[in-house]
MDTraj code that builds the backbone (N, CA, C; nanometers):
import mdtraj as md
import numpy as np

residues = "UNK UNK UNK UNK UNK UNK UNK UNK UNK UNK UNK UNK UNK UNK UNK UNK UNK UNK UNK UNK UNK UNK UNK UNK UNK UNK UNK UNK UNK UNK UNK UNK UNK UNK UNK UNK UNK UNK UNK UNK UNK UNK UNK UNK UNK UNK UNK UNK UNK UNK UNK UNK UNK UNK UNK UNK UNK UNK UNK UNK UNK UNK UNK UNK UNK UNK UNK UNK UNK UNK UNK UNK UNK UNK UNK UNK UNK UNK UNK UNK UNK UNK UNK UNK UNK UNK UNK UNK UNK UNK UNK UNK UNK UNK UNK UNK UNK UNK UNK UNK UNK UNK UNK UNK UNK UNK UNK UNK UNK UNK UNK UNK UNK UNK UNK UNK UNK UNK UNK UNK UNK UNK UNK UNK UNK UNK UNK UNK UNK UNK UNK UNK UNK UNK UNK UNK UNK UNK UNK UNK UNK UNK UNK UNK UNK UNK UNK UNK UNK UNK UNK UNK UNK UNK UNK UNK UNK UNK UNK UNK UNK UNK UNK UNK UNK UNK UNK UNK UNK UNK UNK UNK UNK UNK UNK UNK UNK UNK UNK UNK UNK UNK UNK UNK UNK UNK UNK UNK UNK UNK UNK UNK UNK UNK UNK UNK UNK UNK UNK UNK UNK UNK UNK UNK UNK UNK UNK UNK UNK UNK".split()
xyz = np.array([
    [9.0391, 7.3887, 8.1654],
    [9.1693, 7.3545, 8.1070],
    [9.2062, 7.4431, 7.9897],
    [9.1076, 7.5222, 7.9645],
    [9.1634, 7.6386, 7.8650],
    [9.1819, 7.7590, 7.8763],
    [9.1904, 7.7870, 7.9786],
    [9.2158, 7.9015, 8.0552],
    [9.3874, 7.9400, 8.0284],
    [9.4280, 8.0530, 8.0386],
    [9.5744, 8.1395, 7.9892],
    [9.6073, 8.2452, 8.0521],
    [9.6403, 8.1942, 8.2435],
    [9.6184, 8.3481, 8.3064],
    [9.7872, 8.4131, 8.2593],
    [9.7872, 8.5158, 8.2744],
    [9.9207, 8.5899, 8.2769],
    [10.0262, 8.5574, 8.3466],
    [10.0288, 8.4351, 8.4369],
    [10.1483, 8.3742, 8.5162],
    [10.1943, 8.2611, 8.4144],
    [10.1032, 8.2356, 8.2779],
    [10.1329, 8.0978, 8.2140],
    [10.2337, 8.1980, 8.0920],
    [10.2269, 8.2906, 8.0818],
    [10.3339, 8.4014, 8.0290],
    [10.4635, 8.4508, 8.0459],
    [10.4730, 8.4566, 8.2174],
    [10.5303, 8.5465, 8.2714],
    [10.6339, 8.4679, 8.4102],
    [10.6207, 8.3258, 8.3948],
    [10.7053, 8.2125, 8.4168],
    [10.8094, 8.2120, 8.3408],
    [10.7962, 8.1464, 8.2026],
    [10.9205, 8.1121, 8.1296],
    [11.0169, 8.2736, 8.0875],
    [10.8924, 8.3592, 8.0859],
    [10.9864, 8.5066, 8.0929],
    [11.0615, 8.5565, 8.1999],
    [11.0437, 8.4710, 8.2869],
    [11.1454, 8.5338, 8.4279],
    [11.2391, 8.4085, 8.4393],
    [11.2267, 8.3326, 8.4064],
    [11.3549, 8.2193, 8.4000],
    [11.4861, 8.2440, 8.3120],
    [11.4321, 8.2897, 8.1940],
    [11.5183, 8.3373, 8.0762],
    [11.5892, 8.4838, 8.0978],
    [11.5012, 8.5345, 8.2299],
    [11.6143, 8.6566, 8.2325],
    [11.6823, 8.6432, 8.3779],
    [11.6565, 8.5395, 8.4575],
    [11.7826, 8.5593, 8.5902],
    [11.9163, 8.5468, 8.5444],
    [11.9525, 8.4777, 8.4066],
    [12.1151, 8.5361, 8.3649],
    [12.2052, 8.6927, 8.3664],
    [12.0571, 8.7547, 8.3096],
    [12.0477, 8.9171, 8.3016],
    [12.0054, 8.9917, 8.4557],
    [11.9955, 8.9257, 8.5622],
    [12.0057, 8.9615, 8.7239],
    [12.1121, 8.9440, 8.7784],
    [12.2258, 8.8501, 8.7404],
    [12.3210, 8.7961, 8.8381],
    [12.4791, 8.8792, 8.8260],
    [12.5196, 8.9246, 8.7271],
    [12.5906, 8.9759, 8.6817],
    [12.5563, 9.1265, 8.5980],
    [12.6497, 9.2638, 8.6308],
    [12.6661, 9.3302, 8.5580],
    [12.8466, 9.4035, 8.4965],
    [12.8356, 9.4468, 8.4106],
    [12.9964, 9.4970, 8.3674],
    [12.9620, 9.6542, 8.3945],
    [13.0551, 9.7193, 8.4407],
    [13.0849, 9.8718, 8.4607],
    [13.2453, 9.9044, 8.4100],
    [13.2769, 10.0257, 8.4048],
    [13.3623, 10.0880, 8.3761],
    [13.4819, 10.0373, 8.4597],
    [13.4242, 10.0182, 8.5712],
    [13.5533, 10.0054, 8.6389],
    [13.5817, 9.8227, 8.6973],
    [13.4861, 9.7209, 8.6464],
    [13.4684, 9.5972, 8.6755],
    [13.3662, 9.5548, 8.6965],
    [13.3412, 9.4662, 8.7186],
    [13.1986, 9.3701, 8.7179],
    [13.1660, 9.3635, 8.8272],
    [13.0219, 9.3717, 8.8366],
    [12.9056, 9.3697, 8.9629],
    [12.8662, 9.2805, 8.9841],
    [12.8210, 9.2187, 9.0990],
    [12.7331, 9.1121, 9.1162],
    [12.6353, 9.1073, 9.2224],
    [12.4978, 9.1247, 9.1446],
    [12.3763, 9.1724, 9.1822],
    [12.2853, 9.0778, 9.3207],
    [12.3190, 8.9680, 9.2634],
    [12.2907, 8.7965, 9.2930],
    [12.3480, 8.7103, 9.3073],
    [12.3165, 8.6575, 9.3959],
    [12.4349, 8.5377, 9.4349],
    [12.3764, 8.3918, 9.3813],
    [12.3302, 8.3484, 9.2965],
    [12.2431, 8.2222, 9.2909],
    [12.4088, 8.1494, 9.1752],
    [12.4158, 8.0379, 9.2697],
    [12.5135, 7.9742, 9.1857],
    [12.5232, 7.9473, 9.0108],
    [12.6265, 7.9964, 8.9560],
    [12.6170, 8.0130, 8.8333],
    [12.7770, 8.0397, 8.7891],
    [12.8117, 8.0329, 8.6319],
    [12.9420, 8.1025, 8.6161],
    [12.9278, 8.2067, 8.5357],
    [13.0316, 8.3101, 8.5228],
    [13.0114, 8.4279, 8.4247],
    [13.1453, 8.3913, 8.3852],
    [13.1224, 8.4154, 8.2456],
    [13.2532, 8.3963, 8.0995],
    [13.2239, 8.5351, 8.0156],
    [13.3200, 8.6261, 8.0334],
    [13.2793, 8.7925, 7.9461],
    [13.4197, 8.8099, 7.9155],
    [13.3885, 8.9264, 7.8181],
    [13.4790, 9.0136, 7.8360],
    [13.5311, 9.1457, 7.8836],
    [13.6149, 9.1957, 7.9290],
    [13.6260, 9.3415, 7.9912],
    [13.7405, 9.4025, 7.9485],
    [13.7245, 9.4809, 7.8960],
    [13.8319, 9.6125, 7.8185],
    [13.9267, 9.4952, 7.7615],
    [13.8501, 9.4080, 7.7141],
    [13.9452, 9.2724, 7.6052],
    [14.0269, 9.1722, 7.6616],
    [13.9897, 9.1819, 7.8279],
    [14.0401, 9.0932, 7.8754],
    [13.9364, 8.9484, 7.8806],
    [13.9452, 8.8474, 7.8772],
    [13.8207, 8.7332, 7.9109],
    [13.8757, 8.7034, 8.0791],
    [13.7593, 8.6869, 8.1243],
    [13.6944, 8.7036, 8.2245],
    [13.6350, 8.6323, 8.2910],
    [13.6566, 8.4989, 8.3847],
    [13.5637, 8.3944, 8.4276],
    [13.5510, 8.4026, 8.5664],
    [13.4020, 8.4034, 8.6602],
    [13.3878, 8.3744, 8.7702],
    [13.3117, 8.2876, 8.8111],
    [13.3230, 8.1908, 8.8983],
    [13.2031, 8.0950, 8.9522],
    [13.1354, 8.1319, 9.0961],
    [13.0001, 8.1743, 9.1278],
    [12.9045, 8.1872, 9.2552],
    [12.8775, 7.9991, 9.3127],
    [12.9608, 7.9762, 9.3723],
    [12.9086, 7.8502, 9.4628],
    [12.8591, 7.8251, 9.5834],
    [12.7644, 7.7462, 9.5556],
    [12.6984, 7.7440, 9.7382],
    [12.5241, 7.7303, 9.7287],
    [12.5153, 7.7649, 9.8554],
    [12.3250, 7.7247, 9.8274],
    [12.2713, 7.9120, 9.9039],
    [12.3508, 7.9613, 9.8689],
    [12.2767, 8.1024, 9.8911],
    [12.1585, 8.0965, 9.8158],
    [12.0241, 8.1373, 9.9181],
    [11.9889, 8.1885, 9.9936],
    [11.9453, 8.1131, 10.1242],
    [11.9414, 7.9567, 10.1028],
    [11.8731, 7.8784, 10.1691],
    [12.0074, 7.8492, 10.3120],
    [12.0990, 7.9207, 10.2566],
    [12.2588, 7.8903, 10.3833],
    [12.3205, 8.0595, 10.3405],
    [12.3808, 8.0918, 10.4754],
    [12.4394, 8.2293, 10.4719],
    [12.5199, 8.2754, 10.3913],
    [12.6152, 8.1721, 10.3569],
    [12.7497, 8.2157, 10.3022],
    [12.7884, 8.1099, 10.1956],
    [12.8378, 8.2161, 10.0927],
    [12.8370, 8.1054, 9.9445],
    [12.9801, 8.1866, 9.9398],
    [13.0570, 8.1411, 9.8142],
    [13.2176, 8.1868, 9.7490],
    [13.2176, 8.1837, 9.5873],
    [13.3139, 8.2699, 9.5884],
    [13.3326, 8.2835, 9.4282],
    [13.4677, 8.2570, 9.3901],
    [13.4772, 8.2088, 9.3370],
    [13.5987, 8.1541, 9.2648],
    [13.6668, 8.2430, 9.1374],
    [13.7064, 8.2613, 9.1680],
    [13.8191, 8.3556, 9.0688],
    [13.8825, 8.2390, 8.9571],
    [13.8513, 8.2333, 8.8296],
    [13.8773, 8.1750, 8.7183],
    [13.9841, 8.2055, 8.6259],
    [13.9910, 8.3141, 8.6113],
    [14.1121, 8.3971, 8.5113],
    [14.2050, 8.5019, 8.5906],
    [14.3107, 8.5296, 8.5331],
    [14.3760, 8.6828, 8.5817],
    [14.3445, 8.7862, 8.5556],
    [14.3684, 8.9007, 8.5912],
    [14.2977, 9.0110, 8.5562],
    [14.2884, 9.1017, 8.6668],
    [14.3297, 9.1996, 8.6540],
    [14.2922, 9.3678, 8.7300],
    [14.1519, 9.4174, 8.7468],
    [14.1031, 9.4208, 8.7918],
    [13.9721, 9.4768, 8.7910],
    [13.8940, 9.4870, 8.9364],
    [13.7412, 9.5774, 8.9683],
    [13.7079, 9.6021, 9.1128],
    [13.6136, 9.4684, 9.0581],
    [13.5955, 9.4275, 9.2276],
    [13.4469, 9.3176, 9.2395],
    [13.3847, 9.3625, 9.3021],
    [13.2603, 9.4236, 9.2722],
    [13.1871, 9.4904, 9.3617],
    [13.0401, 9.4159, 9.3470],
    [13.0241, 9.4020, 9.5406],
    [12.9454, 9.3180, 9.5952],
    [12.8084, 9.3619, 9.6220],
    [12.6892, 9.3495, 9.5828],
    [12.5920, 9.3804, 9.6662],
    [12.5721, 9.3527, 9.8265],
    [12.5833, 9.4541, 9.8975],
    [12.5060, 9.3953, 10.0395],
    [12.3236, 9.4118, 10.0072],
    [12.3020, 9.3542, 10.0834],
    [12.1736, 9.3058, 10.0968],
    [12.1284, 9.4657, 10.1864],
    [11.9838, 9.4757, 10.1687],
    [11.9836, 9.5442, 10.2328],
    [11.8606, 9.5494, 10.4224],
    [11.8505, 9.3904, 10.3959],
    [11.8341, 9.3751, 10.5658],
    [11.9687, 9.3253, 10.6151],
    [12.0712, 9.3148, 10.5928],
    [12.1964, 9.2776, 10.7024],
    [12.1506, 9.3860, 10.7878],
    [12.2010, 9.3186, 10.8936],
    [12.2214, 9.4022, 11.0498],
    [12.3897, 9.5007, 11.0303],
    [12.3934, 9.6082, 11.0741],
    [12.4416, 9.6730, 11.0796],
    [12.5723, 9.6140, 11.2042],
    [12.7150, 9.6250, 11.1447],
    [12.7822, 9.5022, 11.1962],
    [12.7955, 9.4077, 11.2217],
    [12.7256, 9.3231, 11.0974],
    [12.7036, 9.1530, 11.0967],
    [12.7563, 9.1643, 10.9487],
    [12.8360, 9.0579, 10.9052],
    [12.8510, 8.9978, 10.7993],
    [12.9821, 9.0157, 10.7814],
    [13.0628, 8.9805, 10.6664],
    [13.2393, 8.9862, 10.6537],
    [13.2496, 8.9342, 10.4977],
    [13.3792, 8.9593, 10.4367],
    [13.4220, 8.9233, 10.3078],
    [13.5238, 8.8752, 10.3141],
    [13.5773, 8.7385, 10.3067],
    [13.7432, 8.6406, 10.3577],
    [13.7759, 8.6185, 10.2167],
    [13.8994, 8.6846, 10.1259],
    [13.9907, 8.6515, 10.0339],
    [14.0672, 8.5729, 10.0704],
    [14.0553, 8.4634, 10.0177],
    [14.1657, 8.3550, 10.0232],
    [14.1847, 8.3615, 10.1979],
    [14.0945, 8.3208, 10.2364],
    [14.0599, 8.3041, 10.3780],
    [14.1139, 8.4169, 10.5191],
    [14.1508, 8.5237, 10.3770],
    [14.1877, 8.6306, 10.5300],
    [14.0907, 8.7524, 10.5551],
    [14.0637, 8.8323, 10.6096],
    [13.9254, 8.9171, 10.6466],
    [14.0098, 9.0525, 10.5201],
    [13.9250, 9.0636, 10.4438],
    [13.8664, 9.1996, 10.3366],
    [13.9052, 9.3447, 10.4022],
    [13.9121, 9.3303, 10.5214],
    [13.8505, 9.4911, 10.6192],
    [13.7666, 9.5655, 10.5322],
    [13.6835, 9.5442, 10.4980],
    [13.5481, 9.6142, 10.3850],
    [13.4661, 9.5589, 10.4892],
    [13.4108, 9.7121, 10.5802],
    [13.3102, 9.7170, 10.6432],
    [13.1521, 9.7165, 10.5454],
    [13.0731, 9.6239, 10.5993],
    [12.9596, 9.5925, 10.5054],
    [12.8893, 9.6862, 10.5609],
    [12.7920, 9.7696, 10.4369],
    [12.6812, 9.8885, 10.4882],
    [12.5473, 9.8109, 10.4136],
    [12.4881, 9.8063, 10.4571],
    [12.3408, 9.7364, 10.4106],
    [12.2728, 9.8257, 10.2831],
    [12.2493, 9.7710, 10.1674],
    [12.2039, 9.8423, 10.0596],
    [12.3096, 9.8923, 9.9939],
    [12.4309, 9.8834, 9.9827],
    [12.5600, 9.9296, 9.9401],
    [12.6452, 9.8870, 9.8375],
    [12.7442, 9.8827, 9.7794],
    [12.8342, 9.7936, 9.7373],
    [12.9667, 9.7593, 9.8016],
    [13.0041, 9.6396, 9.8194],
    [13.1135, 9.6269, 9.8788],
    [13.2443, 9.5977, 9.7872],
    [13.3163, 9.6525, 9.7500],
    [13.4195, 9.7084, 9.6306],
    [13.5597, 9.6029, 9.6971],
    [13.6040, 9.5104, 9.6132],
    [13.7227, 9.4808, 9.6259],
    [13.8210, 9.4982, 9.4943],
    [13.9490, 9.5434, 9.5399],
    [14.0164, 9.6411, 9.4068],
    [14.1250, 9.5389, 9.4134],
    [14.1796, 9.4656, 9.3313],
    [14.3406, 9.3819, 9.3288],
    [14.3247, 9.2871, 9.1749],
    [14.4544, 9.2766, 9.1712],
    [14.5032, 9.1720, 9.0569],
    [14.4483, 9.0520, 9.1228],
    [14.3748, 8.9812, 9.0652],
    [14.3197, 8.8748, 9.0516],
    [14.3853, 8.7425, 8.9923],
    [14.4404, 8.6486, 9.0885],
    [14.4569, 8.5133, 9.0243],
    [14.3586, 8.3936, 8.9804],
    [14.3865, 8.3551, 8.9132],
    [14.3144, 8.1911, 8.8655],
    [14.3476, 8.1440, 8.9742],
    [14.2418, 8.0967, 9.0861],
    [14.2104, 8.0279, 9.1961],
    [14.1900, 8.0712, 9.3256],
    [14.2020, 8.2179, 9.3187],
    [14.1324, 8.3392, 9.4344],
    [14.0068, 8.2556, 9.4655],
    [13.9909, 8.2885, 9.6118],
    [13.8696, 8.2723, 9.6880],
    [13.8119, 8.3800, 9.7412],
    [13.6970, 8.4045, 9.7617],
    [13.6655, 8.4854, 9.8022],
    [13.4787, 8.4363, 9.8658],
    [13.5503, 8.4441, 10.0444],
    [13.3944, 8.3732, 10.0914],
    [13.2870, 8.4935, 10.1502],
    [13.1863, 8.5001, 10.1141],
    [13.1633, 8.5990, 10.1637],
    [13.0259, 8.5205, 10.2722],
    [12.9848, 8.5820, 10.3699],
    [12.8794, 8.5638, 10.4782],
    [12.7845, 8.6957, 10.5293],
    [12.6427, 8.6768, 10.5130],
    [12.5130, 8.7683, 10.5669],
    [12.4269, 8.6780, 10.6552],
    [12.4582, 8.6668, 10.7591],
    [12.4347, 8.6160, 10.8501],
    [12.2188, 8.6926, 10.8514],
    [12.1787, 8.5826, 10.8454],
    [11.9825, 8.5602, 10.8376],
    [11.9391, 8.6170, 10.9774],
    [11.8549, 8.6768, 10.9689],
    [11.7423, 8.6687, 11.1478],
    [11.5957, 8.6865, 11.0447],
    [11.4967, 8.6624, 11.1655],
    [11.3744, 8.6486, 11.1227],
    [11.3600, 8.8202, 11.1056],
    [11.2715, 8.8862, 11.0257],
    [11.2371, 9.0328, 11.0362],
    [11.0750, 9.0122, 10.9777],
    [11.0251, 9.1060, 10.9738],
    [10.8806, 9.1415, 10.9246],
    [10.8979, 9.2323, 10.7810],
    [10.8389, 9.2197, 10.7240],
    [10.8089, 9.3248, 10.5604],
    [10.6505, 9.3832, 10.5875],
    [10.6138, 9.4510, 10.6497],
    [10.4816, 9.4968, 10.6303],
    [10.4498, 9.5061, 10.5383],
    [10.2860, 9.5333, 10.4673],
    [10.2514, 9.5584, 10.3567],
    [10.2153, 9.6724, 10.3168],
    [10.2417, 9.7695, 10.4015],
    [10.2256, 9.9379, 10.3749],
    [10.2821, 9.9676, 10.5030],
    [10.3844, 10.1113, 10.4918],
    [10.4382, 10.1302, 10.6156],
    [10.3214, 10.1885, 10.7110],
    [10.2131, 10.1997, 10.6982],
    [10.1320, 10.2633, 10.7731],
    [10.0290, 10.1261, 10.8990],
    [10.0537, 10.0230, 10.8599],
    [10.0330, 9.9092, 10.8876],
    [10.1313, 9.7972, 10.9428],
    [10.2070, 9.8260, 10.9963],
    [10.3256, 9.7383, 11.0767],
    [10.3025, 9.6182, 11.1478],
    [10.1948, 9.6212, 11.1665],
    [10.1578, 9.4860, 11.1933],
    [10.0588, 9.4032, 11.1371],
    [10.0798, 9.4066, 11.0543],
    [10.0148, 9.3098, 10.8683],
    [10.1534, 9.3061, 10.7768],
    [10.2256, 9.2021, 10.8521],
    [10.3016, 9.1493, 10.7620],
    [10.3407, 9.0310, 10.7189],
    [10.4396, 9.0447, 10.5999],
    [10.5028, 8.9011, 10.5961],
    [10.6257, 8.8628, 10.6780],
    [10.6461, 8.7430, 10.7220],
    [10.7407, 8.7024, 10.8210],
    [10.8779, 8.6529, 10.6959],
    [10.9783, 8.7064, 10.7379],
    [11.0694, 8.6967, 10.6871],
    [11.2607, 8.6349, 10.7180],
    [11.3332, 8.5632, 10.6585],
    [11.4295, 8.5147, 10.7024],
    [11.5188, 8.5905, 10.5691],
    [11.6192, 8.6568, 10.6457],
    [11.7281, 8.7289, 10.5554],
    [11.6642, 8.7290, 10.4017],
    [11.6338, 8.7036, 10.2995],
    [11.5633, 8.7592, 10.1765],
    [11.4929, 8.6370, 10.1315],
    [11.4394, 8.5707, 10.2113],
    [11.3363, 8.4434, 10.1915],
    [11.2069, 8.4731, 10.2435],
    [11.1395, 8.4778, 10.1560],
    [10.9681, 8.5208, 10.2486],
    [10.8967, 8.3881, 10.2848],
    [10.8749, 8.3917, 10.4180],
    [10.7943, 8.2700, 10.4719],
    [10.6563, 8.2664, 10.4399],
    [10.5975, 8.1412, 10.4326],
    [10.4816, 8.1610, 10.3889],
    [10.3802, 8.0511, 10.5378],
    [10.2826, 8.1330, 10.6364],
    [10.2423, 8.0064, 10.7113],
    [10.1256, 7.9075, 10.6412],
    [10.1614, 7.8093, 10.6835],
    [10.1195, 7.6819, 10.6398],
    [9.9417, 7.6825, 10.6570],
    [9.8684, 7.6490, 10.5678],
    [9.6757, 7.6608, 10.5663],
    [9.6686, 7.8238, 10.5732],
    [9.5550, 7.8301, 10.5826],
    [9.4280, 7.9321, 10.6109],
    [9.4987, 8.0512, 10.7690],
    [9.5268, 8.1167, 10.7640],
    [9.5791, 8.1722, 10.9055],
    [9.5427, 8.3675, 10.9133],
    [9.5272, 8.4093, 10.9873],
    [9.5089, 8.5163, 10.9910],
    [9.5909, 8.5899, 11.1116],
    [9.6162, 8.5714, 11.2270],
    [9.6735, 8.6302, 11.3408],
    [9.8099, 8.5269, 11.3847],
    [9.8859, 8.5984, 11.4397],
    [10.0358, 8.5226, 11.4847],
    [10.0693, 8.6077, 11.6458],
    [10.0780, 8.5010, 11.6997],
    [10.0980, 8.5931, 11.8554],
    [10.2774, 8.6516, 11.8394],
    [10.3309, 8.7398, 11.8689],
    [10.4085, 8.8046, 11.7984],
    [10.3978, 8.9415, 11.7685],
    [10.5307, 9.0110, 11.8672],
    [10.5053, 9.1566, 11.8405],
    [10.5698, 9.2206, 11.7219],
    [10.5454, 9.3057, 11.6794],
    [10.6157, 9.3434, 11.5405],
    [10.7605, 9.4462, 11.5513],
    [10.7681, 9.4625, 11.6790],
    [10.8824, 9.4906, 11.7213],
    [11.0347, 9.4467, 11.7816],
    [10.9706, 9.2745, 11.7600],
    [11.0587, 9.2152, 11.8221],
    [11.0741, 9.0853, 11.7260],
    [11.0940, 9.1136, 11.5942],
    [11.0730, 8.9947, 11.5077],
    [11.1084, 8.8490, 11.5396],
    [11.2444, 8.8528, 11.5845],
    [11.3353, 8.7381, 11.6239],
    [11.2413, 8.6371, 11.7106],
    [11.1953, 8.6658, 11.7852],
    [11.0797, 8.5959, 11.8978],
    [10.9712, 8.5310, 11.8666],
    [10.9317, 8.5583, 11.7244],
    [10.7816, 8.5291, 11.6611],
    [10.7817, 8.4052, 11.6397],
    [10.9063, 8.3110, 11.5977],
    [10.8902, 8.1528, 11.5679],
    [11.0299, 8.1064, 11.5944],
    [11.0376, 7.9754, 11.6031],
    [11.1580, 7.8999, 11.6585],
    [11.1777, 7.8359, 11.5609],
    [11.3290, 7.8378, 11.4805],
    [11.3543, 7.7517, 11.3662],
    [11.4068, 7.6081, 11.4157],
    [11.3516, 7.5298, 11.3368],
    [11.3790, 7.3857, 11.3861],
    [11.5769, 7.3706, 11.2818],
    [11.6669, 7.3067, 11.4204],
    [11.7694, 7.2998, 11.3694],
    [11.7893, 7.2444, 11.2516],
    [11.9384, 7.2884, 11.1377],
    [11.9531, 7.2223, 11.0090],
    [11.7930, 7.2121, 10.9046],
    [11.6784, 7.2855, 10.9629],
    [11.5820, 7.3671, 10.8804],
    [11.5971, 7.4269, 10.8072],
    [11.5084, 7.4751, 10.7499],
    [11.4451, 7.6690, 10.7412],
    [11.2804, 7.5868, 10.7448],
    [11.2492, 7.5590, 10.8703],
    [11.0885, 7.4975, 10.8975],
    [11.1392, 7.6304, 11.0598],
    [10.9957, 7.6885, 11.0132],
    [11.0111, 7.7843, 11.1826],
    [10.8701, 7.7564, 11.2058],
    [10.8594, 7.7438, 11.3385],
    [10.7316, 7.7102, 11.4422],
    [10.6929, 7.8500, 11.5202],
    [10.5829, 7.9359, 11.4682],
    [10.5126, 7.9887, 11.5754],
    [10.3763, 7.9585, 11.6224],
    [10.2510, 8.0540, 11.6743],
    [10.1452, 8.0137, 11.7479],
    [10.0300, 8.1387, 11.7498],
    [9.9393, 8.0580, 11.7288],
    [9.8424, 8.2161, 11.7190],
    [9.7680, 8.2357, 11.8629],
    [9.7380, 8.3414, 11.8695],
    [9.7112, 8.3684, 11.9725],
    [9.6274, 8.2749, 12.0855],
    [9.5902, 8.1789, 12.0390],
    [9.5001, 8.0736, 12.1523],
    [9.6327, 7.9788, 12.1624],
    [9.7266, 8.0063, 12.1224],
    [9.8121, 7.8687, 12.1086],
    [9.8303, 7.8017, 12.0565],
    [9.7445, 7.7562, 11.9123],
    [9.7747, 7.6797, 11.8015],
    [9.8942, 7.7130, 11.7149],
    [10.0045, 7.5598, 11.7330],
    [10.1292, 7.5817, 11.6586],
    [10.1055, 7.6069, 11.5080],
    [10.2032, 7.7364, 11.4594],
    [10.1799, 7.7654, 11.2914],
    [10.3042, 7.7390, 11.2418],
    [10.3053, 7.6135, 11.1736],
    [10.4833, 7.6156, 11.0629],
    [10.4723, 7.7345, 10.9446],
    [10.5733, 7.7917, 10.9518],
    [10.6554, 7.8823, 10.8434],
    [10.7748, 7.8186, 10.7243],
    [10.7157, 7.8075, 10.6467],
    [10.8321, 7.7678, 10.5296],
    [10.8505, 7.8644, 10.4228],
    [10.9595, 7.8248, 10.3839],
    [10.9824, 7.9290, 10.2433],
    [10.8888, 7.8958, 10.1416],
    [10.8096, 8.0111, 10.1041],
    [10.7061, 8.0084, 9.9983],
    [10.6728, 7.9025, 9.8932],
    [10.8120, 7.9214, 9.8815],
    [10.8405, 7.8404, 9.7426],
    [10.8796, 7.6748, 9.7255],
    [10.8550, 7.6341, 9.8625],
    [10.8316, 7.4500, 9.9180],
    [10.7017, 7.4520, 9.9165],
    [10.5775, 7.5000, 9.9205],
    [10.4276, 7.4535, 9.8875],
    [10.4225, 7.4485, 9.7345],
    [10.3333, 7.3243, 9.7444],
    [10.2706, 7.2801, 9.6259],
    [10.1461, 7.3669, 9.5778],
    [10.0753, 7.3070, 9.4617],
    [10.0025, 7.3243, 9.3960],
    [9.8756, 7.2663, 9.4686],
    [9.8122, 7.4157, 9.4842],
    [9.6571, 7.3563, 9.5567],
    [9.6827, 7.3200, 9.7423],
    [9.7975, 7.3596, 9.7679],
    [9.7858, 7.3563, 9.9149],
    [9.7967, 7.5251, 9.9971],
    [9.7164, 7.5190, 10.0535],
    [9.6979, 7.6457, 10.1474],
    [9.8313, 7.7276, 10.2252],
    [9.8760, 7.8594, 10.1681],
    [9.9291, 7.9399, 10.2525],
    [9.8907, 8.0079, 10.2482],
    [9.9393, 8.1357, 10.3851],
    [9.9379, 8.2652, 10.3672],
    [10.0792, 8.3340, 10.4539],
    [10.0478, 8.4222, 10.3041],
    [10.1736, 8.5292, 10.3607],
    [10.1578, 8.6338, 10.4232],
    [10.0707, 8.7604, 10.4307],
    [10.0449, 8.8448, 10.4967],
    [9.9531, 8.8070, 10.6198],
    [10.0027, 8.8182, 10.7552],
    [9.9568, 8.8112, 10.8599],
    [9.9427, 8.9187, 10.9593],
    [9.8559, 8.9166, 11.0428],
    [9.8855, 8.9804, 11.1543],
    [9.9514, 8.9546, 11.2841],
    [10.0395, 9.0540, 11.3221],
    [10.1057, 8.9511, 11.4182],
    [10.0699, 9.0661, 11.5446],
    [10.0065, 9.0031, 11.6272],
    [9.9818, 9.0538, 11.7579],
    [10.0243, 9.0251, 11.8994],
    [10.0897, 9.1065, 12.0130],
    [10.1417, 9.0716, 12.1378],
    [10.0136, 9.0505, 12.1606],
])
top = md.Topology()
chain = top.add_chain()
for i, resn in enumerate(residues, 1):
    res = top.add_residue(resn, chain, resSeq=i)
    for name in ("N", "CA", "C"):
        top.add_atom(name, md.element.get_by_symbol(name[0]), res)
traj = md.Trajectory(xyz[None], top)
């Protein structure tokens, strides 16, 4: 009980700075890095400035921002950078953006801004793999759009080719609980990391073998 590893440090220091992740100001308007529901109140070239991120991004595809004040300025969007290449969209006040999304990019919207603009945006999830060195492609972690799964106990192998991510587990509907199987057939649940407790068994790096 007297022990002080470097995570009993390095907790309350990463809580205190996701304010300083979610939002940035540029020259030409404000960025937004992160989508985790929150509001931003600034100022920009002396204008004040309010936006609200609503929704349950990451655990659901598509969250909105609410436009708070008036004001001229770009909104420029992070894409993610596993979207699929022609998947996803940006709806202002429920009509389509035509801002083709490029994965790893920014997606730039330029207009006078009203107090009560909508703006919904959607990155539609699939399962993918993160290897743990590109030289190793099949030792990875199993992944849902930027949520790392973690399988449930002690596990080492996942029947599952690493080329065909989508196939590796079946998400149970109105989830994020995905079911795959290791190679003899024993069912393995996948949850997001960050639903296990304290003192219960996961693992994240697996092998996944056809």
């Amino acid at each position: 009980e007297h022990s002080f590893p470097c995570c009993s440090g390095t907790y309350p220091q990463a809580v205190t700075e996701y304010h300083n992740l979610i939002y940035y100001l540029g020259e030409d308007g404000i960025y937004l890095s992160q989508y985790l529901p929150s509001v931003l109140e600034t100022e920009w070239r002396g204008e004040r400035l309010s936006l609200e991120i609503c929704g349950n991004y990451p655990t659901e595809d598509q969250f909105s921002i609410q436009v708070k004040t008036d004001g001229t300025y770009r909104l420029s969007l992070r894409v993610p950078s596993w979207l699929r290449e022609g998947e996803g969209n940006i709806l202002v006040n429920g009509e389509d953006s035509g801002i083709c999304l490029k994965a790893g990019e920014w997606a730039k919207l330029n207009r006078h801004w009203k107090t009560g603009d909508q703006i919904t945006v959607t990155f539609p999830m699939h399962l993918r793999l993160s290897p743990i060195t590109p030289s190793h492609q099949e030792r990875a972690a199993l992944m849902y759009g930027p949520m790392m799964l973690a399988a449930a106990g002690r596990r080492r192998t996942i029947l599952g080719s690493p080329t065909h991510p989508e196939e590796i587990a079946g998400r149970e509907p109105g989830t994020l609980r995905f079911t795959a199987q290791t190679p003899d057939g024993i069912p393995v649940t996948f949850l997001p990391f960050w639903t296990f407790q304290e003192k219960e068994w996961y693992t994240v790096y697996l092998d996944f073998l056809s």
